[in-house]
Structure formats: C-alpha cells, structure tokens
Chimera marker file (.cmm) of the C-alpha trace (Angstrom):
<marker_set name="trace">
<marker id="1" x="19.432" y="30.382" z="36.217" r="1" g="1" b="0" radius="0.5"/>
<marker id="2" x="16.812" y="33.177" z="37.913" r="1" g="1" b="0" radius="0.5"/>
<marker id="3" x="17.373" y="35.308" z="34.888" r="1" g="1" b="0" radius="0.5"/>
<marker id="4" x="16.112" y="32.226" z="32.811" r="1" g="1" b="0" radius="0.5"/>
<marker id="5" x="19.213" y="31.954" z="30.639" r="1" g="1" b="0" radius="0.5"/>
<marker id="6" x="20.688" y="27.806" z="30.271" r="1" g="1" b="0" radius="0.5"/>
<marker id="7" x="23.398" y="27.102" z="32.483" r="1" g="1" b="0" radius="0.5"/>
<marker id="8" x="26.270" y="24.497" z="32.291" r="1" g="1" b="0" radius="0.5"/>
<marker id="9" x="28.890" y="23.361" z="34.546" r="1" g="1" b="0" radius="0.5"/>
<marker id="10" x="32.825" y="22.756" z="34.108" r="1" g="1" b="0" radius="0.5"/>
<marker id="11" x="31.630" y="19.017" z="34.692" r="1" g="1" b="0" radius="0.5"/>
<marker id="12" x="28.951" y="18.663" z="32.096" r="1" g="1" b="0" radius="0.5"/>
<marker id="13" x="31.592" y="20.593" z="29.571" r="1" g="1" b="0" radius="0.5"/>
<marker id="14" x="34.591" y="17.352" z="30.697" r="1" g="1" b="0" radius="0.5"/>
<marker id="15" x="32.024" y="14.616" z="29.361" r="1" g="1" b="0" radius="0.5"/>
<marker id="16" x="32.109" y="15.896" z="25.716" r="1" g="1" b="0" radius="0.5"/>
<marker id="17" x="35.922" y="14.437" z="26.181" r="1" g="1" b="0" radius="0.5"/>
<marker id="18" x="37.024" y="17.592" z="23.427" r="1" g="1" b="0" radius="0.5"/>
<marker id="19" x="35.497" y="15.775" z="20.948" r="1" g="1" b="0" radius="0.5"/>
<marker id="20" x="34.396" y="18.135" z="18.337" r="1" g="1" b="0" radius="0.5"/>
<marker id="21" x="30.753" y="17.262" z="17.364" r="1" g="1" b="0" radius="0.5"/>
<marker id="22" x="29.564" y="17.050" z="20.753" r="1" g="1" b="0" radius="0.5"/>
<marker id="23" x="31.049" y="20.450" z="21.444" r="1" g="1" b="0" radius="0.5"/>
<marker id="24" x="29.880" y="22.037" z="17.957" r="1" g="1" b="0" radius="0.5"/>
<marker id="25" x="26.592" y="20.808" z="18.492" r="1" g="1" b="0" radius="0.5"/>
<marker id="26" x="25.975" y="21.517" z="21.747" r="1" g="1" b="0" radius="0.5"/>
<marker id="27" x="27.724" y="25.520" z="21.278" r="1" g="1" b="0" radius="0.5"/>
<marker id="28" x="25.709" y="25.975" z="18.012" r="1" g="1" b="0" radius="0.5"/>
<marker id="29" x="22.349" y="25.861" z="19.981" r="1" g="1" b="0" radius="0.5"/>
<marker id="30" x="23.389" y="29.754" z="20.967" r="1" g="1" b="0" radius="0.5"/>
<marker id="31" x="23.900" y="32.790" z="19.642" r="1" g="1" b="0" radius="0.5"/>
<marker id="32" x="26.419" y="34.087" z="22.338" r="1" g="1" b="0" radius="0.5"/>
<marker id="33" x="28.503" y="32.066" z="25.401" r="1" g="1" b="0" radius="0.5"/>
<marker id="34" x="29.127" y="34.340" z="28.360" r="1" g="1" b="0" radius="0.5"/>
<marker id="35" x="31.810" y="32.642" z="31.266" r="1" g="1" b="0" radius="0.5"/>
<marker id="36" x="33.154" y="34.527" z="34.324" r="1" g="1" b="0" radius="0.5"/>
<marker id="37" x="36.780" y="35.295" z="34.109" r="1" g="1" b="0" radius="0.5"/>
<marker id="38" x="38.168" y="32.318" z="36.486" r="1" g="1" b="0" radius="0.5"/>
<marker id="39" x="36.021" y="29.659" z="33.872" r="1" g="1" b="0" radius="0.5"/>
<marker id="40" x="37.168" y="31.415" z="30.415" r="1" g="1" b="0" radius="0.5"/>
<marker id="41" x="40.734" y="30.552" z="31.601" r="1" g="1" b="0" radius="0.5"/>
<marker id="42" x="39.693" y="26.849" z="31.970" r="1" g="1" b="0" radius="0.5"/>
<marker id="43" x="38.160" y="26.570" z="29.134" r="1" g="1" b="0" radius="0.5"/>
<marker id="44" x="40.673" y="25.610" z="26.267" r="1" g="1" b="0" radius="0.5"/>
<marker id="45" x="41.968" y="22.742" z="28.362" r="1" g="1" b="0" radius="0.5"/>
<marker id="46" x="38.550" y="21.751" z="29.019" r="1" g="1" b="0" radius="0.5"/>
<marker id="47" x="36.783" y="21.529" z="25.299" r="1" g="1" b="0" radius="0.5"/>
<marker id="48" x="40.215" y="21.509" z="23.392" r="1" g="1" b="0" radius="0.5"/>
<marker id="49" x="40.386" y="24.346" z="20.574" r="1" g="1" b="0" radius="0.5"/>
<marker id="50" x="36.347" y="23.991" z="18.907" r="1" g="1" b="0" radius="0.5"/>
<marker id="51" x="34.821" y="26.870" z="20.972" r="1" g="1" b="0" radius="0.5"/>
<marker id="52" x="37.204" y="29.239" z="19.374" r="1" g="1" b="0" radius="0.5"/>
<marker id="53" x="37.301" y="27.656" z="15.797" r="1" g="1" b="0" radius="0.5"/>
<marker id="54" x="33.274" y="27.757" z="15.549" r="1" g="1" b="0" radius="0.5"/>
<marker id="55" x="33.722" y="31.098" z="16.772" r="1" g="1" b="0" radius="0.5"/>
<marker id="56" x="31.816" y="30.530" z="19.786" r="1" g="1" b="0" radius="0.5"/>
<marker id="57" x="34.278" y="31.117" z="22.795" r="1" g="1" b="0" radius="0.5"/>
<marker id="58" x="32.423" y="32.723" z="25.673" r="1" g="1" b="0" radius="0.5"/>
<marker id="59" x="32.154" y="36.176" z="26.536" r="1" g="1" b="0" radius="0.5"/>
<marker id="60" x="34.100" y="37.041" z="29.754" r="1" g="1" b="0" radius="0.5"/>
<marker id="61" x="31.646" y="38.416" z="32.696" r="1" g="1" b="0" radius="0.5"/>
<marker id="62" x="33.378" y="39.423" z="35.783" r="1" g="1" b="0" radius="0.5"/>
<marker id="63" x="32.283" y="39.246" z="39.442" r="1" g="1" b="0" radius="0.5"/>
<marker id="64" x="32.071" y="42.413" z="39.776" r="1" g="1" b="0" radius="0.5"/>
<marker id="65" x="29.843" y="43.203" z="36.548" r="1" g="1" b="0" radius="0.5"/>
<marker id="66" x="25.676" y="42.339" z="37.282" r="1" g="1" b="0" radius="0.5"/>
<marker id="67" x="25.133" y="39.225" z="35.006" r="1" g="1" b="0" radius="0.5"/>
<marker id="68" x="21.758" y="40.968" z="34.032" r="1" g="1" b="0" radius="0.5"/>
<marker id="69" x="24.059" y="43.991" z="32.563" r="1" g="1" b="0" radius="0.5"/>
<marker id="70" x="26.252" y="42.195" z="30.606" r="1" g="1" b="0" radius="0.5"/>
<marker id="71" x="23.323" y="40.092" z="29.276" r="1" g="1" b="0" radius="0.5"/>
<marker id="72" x="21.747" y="43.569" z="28.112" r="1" g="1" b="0" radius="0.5"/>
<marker id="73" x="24.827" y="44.707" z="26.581" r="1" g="1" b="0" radius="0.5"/>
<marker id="74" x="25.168" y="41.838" z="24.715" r="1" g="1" b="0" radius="0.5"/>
<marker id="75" x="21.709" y="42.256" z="23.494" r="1" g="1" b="0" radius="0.5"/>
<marker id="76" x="22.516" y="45.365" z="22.345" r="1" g="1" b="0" radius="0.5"/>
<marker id="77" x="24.620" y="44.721" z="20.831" r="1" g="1" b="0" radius="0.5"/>
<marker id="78" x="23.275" y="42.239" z="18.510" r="1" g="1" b="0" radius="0.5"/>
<marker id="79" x="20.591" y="44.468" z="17.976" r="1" g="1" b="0" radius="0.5"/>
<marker id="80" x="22.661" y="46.561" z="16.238" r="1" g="1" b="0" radius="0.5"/>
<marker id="81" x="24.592" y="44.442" z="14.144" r="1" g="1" b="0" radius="0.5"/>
<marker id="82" x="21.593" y="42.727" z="13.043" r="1" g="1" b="0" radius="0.5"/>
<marker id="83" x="19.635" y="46.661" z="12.065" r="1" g="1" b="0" radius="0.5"/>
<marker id="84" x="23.270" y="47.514" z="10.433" r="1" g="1" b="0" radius="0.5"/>
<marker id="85" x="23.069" y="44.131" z="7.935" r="1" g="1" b="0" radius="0.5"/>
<marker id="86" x="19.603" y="45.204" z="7.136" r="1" g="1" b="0" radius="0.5"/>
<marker id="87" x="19.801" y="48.414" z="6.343" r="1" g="1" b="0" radius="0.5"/>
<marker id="88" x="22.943" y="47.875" z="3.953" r="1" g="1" b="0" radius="0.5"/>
<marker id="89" x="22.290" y="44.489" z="2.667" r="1" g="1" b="0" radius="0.5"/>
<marker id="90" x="20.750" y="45.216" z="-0.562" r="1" g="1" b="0" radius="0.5"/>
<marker id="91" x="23.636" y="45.467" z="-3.379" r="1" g="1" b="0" radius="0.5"/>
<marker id="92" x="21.118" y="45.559" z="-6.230" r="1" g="1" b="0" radius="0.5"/>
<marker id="93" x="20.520" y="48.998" z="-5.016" r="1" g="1" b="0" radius="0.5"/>
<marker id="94" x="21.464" y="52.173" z="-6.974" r="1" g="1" b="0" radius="0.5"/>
<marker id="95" x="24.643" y="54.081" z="-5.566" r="1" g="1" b="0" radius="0.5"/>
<marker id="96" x="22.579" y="56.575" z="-3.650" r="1" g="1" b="0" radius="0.5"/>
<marker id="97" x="19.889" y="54.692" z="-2.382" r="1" g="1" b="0" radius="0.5"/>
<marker id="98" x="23.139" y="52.595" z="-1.097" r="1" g="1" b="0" radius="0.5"/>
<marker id="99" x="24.610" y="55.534" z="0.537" r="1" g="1" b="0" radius="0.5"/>
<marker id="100" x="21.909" y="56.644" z="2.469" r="1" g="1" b="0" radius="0.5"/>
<marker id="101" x="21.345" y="53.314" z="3.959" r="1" g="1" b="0" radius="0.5"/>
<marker id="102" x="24.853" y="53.658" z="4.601" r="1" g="1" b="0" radius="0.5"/>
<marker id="103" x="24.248" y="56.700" z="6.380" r="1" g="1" b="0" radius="0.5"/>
<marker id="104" x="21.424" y="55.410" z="7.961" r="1" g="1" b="0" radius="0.5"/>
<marker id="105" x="23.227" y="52.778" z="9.503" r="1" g="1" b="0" radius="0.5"/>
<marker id="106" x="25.932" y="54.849" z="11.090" r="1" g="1" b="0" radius="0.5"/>
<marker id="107" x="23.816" y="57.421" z="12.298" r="1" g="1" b="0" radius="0.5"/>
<marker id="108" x="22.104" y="54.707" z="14.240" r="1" g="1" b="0" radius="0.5"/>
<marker id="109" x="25.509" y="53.136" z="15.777" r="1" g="1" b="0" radius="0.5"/>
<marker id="110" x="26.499" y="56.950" z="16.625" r="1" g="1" b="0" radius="0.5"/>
<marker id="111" x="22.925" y="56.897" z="18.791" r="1" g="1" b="0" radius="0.5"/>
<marker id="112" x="22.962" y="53.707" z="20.578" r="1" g="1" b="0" radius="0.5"/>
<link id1="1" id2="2" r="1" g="1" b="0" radius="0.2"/>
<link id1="2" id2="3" r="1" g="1" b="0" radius="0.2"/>
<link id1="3" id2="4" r="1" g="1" b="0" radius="0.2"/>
<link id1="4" id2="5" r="1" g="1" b="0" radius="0.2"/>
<link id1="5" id2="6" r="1" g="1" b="0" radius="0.2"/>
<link id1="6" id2="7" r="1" g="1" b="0" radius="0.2"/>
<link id1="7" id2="8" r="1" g="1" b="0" radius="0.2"/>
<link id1="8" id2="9" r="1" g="1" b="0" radius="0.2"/>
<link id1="9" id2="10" r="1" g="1" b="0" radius="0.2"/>
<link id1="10" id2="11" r="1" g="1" b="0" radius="0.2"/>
<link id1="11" id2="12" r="1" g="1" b="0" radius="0.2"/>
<link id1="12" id2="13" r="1" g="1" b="0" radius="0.2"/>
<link id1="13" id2="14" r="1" g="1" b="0" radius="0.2"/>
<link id1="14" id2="15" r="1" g="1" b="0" radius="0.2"/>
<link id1="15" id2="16" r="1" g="1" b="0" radius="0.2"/>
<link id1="16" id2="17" r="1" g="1" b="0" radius="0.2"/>
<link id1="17" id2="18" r="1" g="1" b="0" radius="0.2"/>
<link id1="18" id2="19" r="1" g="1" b="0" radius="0.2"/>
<link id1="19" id2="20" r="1" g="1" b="0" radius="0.2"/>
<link id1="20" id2="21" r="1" g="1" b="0" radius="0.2"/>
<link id1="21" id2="22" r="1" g="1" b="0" radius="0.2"/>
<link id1="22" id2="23" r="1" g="1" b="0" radius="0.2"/>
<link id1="23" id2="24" r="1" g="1" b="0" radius="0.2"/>
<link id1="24" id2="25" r="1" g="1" b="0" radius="0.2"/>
<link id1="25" id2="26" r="1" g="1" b="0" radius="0.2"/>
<link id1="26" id2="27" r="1" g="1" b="0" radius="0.2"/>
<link id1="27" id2="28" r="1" g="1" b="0" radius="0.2"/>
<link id1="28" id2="29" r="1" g="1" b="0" radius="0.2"/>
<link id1="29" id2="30" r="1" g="1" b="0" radius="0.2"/>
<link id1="30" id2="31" r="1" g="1" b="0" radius="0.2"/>
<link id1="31" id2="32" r="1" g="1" b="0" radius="0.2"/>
<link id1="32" id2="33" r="1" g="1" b="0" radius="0.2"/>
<link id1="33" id2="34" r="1" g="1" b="0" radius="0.2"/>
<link id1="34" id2="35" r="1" g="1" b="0" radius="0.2"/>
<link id1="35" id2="36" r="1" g="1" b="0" radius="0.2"/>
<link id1="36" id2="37" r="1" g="1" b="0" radius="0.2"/>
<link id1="37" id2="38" r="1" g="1" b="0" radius="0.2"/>
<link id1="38" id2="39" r="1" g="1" b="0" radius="0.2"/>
<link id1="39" id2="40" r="1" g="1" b="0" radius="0.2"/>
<link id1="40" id2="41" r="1" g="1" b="0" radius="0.2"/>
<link id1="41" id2="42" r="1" g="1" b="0" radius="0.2"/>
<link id1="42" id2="43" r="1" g="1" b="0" radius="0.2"/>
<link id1="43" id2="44" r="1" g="1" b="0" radius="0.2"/>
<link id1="44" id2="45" r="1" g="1" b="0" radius="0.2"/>
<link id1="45" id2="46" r="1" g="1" b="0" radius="0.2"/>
<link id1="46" id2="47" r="1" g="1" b="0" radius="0.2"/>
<link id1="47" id2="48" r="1" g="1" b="0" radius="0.2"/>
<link id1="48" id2="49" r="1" g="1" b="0" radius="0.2"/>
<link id1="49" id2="50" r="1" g="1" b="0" radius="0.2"/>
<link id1="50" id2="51" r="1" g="1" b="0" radius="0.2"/>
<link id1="51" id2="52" r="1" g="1" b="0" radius="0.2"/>
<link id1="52" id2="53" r="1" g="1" b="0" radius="0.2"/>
<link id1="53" id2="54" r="1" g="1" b="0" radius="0.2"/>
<link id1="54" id2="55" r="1" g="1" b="0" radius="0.2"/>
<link id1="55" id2="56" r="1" g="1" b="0" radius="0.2"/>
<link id1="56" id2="57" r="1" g="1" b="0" radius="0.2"/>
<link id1="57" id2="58" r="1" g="1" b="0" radius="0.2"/>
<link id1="58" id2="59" r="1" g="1" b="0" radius="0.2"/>
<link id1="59" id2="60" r="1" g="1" b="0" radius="0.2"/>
<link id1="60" id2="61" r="1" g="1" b="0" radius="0.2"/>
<link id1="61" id2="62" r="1" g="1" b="0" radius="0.2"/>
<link id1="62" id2="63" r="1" g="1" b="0" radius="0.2"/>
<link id1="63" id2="64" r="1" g="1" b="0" radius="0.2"/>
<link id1="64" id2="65" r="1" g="1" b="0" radius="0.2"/>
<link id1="65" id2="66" r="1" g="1" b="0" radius="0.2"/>
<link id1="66" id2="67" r="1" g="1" b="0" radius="0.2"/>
<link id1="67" id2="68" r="1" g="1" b="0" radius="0.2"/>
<link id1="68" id2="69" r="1" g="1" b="0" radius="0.2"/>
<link id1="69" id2="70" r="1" g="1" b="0" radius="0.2"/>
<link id1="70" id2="71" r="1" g="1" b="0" radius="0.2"/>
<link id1="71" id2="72" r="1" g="1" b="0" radius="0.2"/>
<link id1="72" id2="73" r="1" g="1" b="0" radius="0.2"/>
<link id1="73" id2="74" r="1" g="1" b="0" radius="0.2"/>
<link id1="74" id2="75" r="1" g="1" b="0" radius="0.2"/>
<link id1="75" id2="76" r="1" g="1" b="0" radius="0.2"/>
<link id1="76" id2="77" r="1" g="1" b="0" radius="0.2"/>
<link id1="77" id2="78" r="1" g="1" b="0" radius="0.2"/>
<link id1="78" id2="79" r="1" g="1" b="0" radius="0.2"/>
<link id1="79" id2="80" r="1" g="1" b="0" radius="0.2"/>
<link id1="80" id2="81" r="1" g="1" b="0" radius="0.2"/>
<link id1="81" id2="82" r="1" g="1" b="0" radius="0.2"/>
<link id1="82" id2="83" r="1" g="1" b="0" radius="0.2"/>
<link id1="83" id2="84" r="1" g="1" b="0" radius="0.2"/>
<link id1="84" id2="85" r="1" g="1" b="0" radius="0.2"/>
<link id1="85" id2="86" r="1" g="1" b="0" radius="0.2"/>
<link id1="86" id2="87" r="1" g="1" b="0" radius="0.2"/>
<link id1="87" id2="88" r="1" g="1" b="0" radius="0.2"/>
<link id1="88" id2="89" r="1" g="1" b="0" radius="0.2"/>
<link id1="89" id2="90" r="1" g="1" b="0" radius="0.2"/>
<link id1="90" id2="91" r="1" g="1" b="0" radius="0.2"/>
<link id1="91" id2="92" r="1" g="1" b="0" radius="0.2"/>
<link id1="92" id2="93" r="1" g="1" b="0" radius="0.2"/>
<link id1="93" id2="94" r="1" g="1" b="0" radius="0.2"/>
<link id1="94" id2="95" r="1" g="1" b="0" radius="0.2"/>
<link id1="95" id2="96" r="1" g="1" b="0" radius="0.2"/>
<link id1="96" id2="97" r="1" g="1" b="0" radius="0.2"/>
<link id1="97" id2="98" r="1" g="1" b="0" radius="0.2"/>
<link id1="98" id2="99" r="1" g="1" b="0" radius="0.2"/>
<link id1="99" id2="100" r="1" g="1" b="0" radius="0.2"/>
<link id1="100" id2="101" r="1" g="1" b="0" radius="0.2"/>
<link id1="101" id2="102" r="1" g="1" b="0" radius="0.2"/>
<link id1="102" id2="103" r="1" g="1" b="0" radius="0.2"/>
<link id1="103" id2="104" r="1" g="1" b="0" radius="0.2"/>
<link id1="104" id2="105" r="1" g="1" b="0" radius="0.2"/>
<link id1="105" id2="106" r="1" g="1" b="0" radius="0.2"/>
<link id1="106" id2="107" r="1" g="1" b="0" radius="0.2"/>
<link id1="107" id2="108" r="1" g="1" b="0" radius="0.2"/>
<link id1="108" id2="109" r="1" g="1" b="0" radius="0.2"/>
<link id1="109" id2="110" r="1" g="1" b="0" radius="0.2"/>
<link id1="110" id2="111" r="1" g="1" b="0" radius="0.2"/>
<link id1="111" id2="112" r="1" g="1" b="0" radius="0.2"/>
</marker_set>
C-alpha cells in the first residue's frame, strides 16, 4: 500500500463466491495482478478458473524479490510491448517502410 498500488485480501477475493462477473469486473480494472508465491497457489480454489480465462492471473512476486522491483520490471515491460505494437502496427505500409519498423522494433528490445 506505501508504494500506492490497490491492495486486496484472500478475504475480500472469498466474497465474489467464484462467480464470474464479479471476478471479471473487478480483475478488468488492471492491467497486470502481481501475488506472492504462497497466495498464487491459493488462488484457483479461491476465484474458481476466471483469473486465468480473462487472462488476468497474477504475476508471482517472491519474498525475497523488493515489491518496488518487480513493479518496475513489469513496467518495463509493458513499455516495450506497447513501443513494439506501435512501431509495427501499420500494415498499409509499403514492404520496406514495414521492415525498418521491424528493425526498429527489435533493435529496441535488444537495448532494453
């Protein structure tokens, strides 16, 4: 909660009863779930199967792992997914012009 990310307990995830809207609903508010190792495991008998089939099931932190590290690689992360689907996006480009975004784009994963 200090590094002013929303938190929720095991006992607030038991009232949506594995009922999927409640759990689709409240998971879809996110981009990304992130669970120490001991909760991931509790999980699926928890919210039933709807974390995994919206394809939001959490990312596993461990204890030993700074939550403020994983957070950052996670960002990341999504930083360069999202500059990847930019840059090569465009199909009404010519072949070249797709090619060197192409290039672009894995010249920047090769950096990160």
């Amino acid at each position: 909660e200090g590094l002013g990310i929303d938190c929720i307990a095991i006992d607030d995830l038991k009232k949506f009863n594995k009922e999927k809207k409640p759990i689709k609903r409240w998971a879809k508010k996110y981009n990304l779930l992130i669970a120490t190792d001991s909760l991931v495991k509790k999980l699926p008998a928890v919210t039933g199967p709807w974390l995994t089939r919206i394809g939001r099931f959490p990312q596993v932190v461990t204890h030993n792992e700074p939550l403020k590290t994983k957070i950052e690689d996670v960002i990341r992360e999504f930083d360069k997914t999202f500059l990847f689907t930019d840059l090569v996006k465009n199909h009404d480009e010519k072949q070249h012009e797709l090619l060197i975004d192409v290039i672009m784009a894995a010249n920047f994963l090769n950096i990160k």
